[in-house]
C-alpha positions in Angstrom: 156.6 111.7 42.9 159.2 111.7 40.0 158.8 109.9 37.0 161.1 107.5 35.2 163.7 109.3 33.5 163.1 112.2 36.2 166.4 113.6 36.6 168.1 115.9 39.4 171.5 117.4 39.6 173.1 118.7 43.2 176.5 121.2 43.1 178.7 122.0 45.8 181.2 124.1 47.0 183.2 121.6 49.0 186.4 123.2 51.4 189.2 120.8 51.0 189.6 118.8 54.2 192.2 117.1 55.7 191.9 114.2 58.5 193.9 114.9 61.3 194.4 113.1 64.2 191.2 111.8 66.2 189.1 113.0 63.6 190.0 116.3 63.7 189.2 118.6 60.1 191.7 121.2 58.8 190.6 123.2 56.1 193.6 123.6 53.5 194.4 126.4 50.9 191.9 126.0 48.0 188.7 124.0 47.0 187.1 121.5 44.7 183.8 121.4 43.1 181.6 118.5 43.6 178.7 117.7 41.4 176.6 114.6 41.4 173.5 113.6 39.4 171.2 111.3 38.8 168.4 109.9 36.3 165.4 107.4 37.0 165.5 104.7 34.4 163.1 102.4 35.2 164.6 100.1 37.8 168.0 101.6 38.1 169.6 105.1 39.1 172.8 106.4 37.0 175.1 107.9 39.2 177.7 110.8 37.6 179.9 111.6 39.9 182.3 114.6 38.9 185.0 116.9 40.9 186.7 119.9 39.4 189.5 121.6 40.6 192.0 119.0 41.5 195.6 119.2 40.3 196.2 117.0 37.2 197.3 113.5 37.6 196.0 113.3 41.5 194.6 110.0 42.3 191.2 110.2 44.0 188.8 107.0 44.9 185.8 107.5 44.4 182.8 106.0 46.1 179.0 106.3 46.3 176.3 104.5 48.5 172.3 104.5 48.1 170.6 103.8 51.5 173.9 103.1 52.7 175.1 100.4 50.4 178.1 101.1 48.6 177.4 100.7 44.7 180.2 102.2 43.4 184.6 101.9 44.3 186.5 103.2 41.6 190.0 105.1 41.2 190.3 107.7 38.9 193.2 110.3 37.9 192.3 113.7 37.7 193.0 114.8 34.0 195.3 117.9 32.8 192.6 120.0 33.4 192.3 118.5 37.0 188.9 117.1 36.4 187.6 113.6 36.9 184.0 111.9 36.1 182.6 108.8 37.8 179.5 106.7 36.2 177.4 104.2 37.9 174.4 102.9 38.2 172.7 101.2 41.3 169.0 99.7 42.3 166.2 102.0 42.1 164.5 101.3 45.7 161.0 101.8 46.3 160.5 105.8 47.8 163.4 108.2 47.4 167.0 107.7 46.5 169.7 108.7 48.9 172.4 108.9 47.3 176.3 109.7 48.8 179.4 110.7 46.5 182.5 111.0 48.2 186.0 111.4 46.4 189.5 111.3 48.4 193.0 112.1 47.5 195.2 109.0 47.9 198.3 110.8 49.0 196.7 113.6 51.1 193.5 113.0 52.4 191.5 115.4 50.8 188.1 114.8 50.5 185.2 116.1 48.3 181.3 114.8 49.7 178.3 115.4 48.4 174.3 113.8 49.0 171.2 114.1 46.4 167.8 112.6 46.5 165.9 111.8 44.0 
């Protein structure tokens, strides 16, 4: 069992995907880094999530989900060095965490996902 203030960062290689039709995935040219973490504080989690890679000035939304609620909706533009960072903080529930970070370009598609528990 962690501790409050126990604190657990995931990274992943994510391929850039596309949605095609009927839920088909394309991989495109290039990827983006996904990283989330996390940190116990007492009865809440805070959530960074961050992607790297991106072009500058892309818009991504950005959402995350603990036990499949949805804490966290924001928009965010990927700075000049094509990086973007996401804070939130949702309930801490009794047992594990699972936590879901998923970011998508607004004009193509793209979409960066990564999953932590903590």
């Amino acid at each position: 069992m962690r501790r409050p203030g126990a604190f657990l960062t995931v990274a992943v290689l994510a391929s850039v995907l596309l949605a095609g039709p009927a839920g088909a995935v394309q991989h495109a040219v290039g990827t983006f880094h996904c990283r989330m973490s996390a940190t116990k504080l007492g009865p809440r989690v805070e959530v960074t999530f961050r992607l790297r890679g991106s072009e500058a000035g892309l818009v991504w939304r950005v959402r995350m989900w603990n036990g499949g609620v949805r804490f966290a909706d924001r928009t965010r533009v990927a700075d000049a060095s094509g990086r973007l960072k996401v804070v939130a903080t949702t309930r801490n529930r009794p047992g594990p965490d699972e936590i879901v970070g998923i970011a998508r370009d607004q004009v193509t598609g793209a979409r960066c996902e990564v999953e932590l528990s903590i």
